[in-house]
C-alpha positions as semicolon CSV with decimal commas, in nm:
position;residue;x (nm);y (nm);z (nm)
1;X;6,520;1,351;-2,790
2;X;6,360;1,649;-2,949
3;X;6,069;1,832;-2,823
4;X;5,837;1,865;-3,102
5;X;5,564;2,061;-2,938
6;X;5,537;2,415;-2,686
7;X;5,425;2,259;-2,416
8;X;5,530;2,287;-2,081
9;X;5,710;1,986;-1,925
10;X;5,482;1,782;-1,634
11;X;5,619;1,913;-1,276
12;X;5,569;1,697;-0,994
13;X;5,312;1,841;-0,834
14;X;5,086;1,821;-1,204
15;X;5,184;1,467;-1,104
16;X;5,034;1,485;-0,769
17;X;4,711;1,689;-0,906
18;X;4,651;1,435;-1,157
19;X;4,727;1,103;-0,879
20;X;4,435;1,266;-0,661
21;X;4,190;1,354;-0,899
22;X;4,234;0,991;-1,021
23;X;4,187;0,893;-0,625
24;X;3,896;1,068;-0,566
25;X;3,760;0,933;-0,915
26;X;3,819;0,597;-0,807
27;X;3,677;0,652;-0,459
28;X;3,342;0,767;-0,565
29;X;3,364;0,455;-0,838
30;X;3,373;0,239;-0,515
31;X;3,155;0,402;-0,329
32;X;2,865;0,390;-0,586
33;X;2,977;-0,033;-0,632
34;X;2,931;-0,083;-0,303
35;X;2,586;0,095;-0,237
36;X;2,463;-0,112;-0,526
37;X;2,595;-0,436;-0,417
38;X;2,432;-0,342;-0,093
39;X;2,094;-0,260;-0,247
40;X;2,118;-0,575;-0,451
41;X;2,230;-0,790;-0,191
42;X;1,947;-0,694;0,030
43;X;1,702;-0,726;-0,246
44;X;1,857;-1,122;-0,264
45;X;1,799;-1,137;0,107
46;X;1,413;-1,059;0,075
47;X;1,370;-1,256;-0,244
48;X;1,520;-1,578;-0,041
49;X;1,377;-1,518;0,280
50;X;1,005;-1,493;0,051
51;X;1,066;-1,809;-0,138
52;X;1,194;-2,020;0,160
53;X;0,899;-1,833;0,389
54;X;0,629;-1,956;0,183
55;X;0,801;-2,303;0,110
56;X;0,800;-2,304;0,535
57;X;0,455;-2,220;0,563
58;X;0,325;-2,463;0,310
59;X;0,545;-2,738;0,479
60;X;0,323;-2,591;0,803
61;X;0,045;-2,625;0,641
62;X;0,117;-3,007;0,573
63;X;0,233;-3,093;0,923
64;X;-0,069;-2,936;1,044
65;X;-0,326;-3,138;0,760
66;X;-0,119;-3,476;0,858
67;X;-0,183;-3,414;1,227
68;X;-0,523;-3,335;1,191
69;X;-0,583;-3,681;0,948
70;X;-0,366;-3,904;1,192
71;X;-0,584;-3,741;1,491
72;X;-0,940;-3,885;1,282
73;X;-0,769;-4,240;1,243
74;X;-0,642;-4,240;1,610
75;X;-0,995;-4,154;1,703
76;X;-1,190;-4,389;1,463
77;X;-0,919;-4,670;1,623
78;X;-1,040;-4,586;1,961
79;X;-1,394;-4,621;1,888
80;X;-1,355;-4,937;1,682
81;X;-1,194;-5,124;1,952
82;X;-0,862;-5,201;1,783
């Protein structure tokens, strides 16, 4: 094989330069992905907790309208004499 260009051939430790640049690319790649999943998964974790927090305050809100219709008809039962 013919070299075809002047420059100098890769040495091992251009090798090893180049490996942990790459690592520390990578590693601030991951770092970044995983504060965003975090921020995003936490944003999910509010938007559920809202949606099933009102849903269980207006089933509340029922119970507490049914209880307060069956207590009239338990009363007006009493008074009737039935």
């Amino acid at each position: 094989m013919k070299k075809t260009d002047d420059a100098a051939p890769v040495t091992r430790g251009d090798l090893e330069n180049l490996w942990k640049r790459i690592a520390k690319h990578v590693s601030c790649e991951v770092h970044d992905l995983r504060l965003h999943y975090d921020i995003v998964s936490e944003n999910m974790l509010q938007d559920f907790n809202g949606a099933f927090g009102d849903r269980l305050s207006q089933n509340a809100d029922e119970i507490q309208g049914v209880k307060a219709r069956v207590g009239a008809i338990e009363r007006r039962l009493r008074f009737s004499g039935r």
